[in-house]
N, C-alpha and C positions, 0 to 999 in steps of 0.2 A: 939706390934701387929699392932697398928696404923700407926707407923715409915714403916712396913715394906710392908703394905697394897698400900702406897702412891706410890711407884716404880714402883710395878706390874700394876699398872693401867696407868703409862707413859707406862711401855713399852708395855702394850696392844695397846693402843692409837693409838702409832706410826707403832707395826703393823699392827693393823686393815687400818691405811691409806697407808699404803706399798702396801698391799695386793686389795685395794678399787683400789691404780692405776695401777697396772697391770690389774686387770678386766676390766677398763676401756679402757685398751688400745688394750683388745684383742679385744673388739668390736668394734675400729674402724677399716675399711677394709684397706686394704693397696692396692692400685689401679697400678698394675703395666704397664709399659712403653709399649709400642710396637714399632721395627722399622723394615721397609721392605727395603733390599738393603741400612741401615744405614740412611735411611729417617725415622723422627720421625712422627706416624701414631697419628693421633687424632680423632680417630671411635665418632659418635654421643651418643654413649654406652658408658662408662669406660667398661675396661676388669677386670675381678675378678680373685683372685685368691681361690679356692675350694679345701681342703684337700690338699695342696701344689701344685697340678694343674691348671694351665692360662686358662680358658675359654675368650673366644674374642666374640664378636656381629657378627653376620650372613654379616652384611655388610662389614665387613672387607672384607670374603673371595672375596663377589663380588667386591665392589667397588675398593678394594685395590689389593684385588690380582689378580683381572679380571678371575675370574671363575663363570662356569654358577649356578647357586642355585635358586632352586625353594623349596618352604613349600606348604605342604600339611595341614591345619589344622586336616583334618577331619581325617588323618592317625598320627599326630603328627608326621611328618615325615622331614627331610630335606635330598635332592640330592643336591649331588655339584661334577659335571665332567668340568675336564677341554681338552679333545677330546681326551685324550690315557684311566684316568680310572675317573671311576663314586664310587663316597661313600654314604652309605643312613645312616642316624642316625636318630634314636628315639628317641624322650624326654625319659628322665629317667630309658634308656637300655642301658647299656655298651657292646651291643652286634653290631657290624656296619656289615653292609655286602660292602664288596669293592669287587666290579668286582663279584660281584654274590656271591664272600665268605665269611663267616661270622668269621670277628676278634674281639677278646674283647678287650677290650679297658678299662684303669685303671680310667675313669672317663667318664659319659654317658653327653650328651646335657641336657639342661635346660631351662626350659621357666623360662625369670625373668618377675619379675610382670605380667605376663599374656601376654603379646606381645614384649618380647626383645628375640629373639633365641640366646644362647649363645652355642660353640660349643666349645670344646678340642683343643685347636690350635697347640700343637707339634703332636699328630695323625694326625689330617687333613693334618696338613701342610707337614708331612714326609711321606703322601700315597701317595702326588700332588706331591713331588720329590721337597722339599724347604730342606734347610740345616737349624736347628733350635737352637739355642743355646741359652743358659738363664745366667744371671748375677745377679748372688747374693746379689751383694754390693749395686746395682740401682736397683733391683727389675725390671729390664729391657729383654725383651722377643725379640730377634734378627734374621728375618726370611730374608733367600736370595735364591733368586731368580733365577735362571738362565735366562737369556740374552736368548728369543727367537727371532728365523730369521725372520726378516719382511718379510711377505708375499710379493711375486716380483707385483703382481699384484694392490697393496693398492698405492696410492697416497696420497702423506700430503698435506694438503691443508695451500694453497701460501699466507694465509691471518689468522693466529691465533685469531686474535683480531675479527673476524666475526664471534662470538659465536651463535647457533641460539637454540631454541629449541622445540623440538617435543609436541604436543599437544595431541596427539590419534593417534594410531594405529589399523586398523581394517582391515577386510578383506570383499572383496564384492566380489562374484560371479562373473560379467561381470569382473570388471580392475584387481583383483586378491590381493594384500598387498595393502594399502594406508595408507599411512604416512603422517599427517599432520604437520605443522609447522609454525614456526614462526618465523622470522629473517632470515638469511643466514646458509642452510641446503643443505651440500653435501653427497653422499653418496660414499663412496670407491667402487671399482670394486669388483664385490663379487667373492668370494672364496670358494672351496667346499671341502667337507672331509667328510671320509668318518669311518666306526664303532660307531654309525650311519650314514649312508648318508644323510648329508646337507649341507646347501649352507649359509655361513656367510656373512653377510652384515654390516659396520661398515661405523657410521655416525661421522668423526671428530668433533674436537671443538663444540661440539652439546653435550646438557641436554634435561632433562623430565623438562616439568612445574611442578610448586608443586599441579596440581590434580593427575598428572599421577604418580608422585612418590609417595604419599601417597599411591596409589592404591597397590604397591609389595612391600615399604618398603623396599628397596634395594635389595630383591630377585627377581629372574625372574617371571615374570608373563608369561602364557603360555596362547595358544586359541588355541581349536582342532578345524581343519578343515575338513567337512566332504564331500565335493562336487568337489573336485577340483582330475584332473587327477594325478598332483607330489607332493601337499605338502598334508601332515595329519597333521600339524601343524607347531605354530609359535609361536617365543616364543623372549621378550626382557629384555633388561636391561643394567645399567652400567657397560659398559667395564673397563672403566679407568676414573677416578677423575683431574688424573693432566700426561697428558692432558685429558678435558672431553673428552667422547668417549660414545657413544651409540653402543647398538650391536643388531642387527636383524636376530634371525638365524631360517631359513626356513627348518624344518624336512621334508624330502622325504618318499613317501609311495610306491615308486619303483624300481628298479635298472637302468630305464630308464636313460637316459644322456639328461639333460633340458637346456637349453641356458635361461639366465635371463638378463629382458628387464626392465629397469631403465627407469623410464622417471618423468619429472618436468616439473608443467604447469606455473610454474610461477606466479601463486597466492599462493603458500602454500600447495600445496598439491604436492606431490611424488605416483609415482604405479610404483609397481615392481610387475612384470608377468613373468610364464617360459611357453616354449615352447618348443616344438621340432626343434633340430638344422637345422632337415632339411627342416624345414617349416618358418625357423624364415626370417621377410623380413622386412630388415632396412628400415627408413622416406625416402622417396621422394618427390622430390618438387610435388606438390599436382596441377598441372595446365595443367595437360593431357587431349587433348582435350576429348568431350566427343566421344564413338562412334555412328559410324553410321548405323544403323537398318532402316529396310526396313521391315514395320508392315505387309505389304498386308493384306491376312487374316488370318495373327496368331493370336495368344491369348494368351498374357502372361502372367502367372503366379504367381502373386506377394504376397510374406509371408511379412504380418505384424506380429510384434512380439509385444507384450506389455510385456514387460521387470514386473520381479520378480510376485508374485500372489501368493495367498494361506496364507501358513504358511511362507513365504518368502512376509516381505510387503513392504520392501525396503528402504527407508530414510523416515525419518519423517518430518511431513511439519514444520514452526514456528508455525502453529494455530494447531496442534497435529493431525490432517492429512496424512495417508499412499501415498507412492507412486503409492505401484500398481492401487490403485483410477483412477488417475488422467493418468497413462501410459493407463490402459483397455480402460478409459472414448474416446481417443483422439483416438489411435487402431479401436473403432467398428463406431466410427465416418467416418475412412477413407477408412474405407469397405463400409458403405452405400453409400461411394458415389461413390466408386470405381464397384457397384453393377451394376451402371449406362453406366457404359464403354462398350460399345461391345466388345470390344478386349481386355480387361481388365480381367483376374479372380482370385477375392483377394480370400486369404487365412490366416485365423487367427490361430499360433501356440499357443496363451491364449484365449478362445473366452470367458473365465468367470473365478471367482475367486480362480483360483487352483493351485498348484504349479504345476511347468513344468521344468524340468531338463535342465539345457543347451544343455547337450548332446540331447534331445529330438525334443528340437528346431530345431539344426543343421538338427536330423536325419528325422524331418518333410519337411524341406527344399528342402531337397535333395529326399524324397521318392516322394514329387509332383512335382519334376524335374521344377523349383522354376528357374525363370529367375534373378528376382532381390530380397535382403532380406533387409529389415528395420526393427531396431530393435529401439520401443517406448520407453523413459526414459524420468527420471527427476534427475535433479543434487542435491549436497549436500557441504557446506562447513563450518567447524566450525566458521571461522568469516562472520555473517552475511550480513558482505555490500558486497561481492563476486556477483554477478550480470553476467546472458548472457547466450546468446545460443551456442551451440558447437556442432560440428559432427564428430564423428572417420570413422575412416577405419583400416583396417588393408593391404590387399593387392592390389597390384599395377589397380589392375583389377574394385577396384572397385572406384576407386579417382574419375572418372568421376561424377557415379551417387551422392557420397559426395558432392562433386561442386554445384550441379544441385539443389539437396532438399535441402541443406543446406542455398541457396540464398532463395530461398523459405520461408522456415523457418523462418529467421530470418525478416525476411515483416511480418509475421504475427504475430510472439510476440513482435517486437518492443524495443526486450531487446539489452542490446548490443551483439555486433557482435564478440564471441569470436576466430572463423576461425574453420578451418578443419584441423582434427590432426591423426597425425599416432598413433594407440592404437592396444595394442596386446592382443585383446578382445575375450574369446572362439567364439561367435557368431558371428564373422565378421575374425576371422582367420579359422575355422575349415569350412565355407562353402564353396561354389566349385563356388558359381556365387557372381556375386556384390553383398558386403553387408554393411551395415554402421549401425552405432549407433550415437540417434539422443538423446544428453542430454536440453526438450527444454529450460530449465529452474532451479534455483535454491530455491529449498522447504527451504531452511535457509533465505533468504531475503523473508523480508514479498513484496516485492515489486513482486517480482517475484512471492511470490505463489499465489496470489491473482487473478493473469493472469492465471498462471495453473488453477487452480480449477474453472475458467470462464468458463460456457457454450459457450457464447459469441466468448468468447478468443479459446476456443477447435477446436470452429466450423470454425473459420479463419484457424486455424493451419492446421484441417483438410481439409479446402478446396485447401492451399498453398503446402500441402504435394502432393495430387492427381495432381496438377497442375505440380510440380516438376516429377514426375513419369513420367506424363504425355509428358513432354518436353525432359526427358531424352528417352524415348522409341519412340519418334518423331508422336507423337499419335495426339499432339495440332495444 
């Protein structure tokens, strides 16, 4: 009995460890490959394999496959269109709706550890129109692409090694998208398309610093816009990894036809604004003499604007300071003394702290038949030693009086002298007489705001501004 007790207990032994490493082995995951167009993909995620299906990390689809993907947390939701169809997936529904229609699907999205979205990659990949094949031997997941036709209008920029990258993206009221940066940032000629109607913008050889990628995570981040005549929003993210590529794509809220106007000031900062085609009016050398008025006994008209107010407060100073402050401050300063003018009658489109619509401005301008328009600002730039005065215009009509207050201006703040620039600014394109935007100053340098927020410094401005009126309407 003993002889035959001692056998059964080896061969127990040896299966119980037989058996111990198969268990073992089913609980290591097996992390399978990924290649796009036969390029081996290395997602900041491993991919999983679930019930015998590939889920992939959300940045795949963008980064790799340059499709638009935005997350919803609050809906658990992920879109991902790439401009023919759109797919929306739920965490933990195998119910997708593509193109409005609701397909099931043999394995749903998944949140790993609480912030990695992983999605079904031969679904996704076969609604987007990829060819998908999988390889059993390598545990290797094979997705191809089709070769789309460069857009004719997109230019490669002549210097790959001039990587630069974007720092914020926001949108402001008067300049419309602003895009800042860092290094050497160009923007492709944008392109528009339409179901829905929008207008793409593509930054080569350009990345997100790591505050702004952290912010989506490789999905798009989105901002609704709500004041603006053409876009209802905007929305970016990684186009492409290799080559980097940034993508900026402007949602339309009309069927209108908008002409978009690019411009770089050469510190860092980019604006892109749309117009109407048949208003749009390229830079001109800015040295048109002023004209010539004959005051007799007129009396003109002149709207000061004091730029943003209310629930719109504008940039913020470096000592935590609003702009409308300091734009109103300088504004009722240029009235009192413009009170003084005989032939002079101001008029204030903000005369206290309230919001006032662009369009309301314009249509203030125009209703008191508004000879000249100035609109009061202060500047803003993520890197704080940016420094100076500046003046826009937009149409040819009004280069003169820019010249005139601009010289002005900058005698009174002292700062540097950044020139007079073509800008395709609601308030200075949409009115009918001279009109200019005066930025005097930047609230990010402590040097500068220090002179803004100066009584002292206001009172100069404001008496340099009247002066300028002054000499432009031949009143001095």
């Amino acid at each position: 009995m003993k002889k035959k007790f001692v056998p059964i207990l080896l061969f127990m032994a040896v299966l119980f460890s037989l058996f111990s490493g198969v268990g073992q082995a089913a609980t290591t995951p097996v992390v399978p490959k990924l290649y796009l167009n036969d390029q081996l993909l290395k997602p900041y995620d491993d991919p999983q394999i679930v019930n015998n299906f590939t889920l992939v990390p959300i940045r795949v689809v963008s980064e790799n496959m340059g499709y638009e993907v935005n997350w919803s947390a609050a809906a658990q939701t992920v879109t991902i269109h790439n401009g023919q169809n759109e797919i929306i997936l739920t965490i933990n529904d195998n119910i997708a709706l593509v193109n409005n229609n609701k397909v099931q699907m043999d394995m749903s999205a998944k949140l790993q550890k609480g912030r990695t979205t992983m999605i079904p990659v031969r679904f996704v990949s076969e609604q987007l129109g990829l060819t998908v094949k999988w390889d059993q031997a390598t545990k290797s997941v094979f997705l191809y692409k089709a070769a789309e036709p460069e857009d004719p209008t997109t230019t490669p920029d002549p210097d790959p090694a001039g990587t630069g990258s974007i720092t914020s993206i926001q949108y402001d009221s008067n300049f419309g998208i602003i895009v800042n940066y860092e290094g050497k940032v160009t923007a492709n000629k944008a392109f528009k398309l339409d179901n829905p109607k929008r207008i793409v913008i593509d930054f080569p050889n350009t990345t997100y610093s790591d505050v702004m990628s952290s912010q989506f995570m490789g999905a798009e981040t989105r901002v609704a816009v709500t004041d603006n005549p053409y876009i209802s929003m905007f929305r970016y993210s990684v186009f492409s990894t290799n080559p980097a590529t940034a993508r900026l794509v402007l949602d339309m809220n009309t069927d209108k036809d908008a002409d978009t106007v690019i411009q770089d000031n050469g510190a860092g900062t980019l604006t892109i604004g749309l117009t109407d085609p048949a208003t749009t009016t390229p830079p001109v050398d800015p040295t048109t003499p002023p004209v010539t008025t004959d005051p007799g006994t007129k009396v003109y008209n002149v709207v000061i604007d004091a730029g943003h107010g209310g629930t719109d407060p504008g940039a913020k100073s470096i000592n935590g300071r609003w702009e409308k402050e300091v734009n109103l401050s300088i504004s009722l300063k240029v009235k009192a003394l413009l009170d003084k003018e005989k032939y002079i009658k101001p008029l204030l489109s903000r005369p206290e702290d309230k919001f006032v619509t662009l369009a309301d401005r314009v249509t203030f301008a125009k209703n008191n038949k508004a000879d000249i328009f100035i609109s009061i600002h202060a500047n803003s730039n993520p890197t704080s030693s940016v420094t100076g005065t500046e003046t826009y215009y937009t149409r040819d009509s009004s280069i003169a009086l820019a010249n005139v207050i601009h010289k002005h201006l900058v005698k009174a703040t002292g700062l540097k002298d950044r020139g007079v620039k073509y800008g395709n600014l609601h308030v200075t394109r949409e009115t009918t007489m001279p009109a200019i935007l005066l930025e005097t100053g930047f609230l990010s340098n402590a040097s500068d705001s220090v002179i803004l927020y100066s009584d002292a410094a206001q009172n100069k401005m404001a008496t340099e501004i009247v002066a300028g009126i002054k000499e432009y309407l031949k009143l001095s």
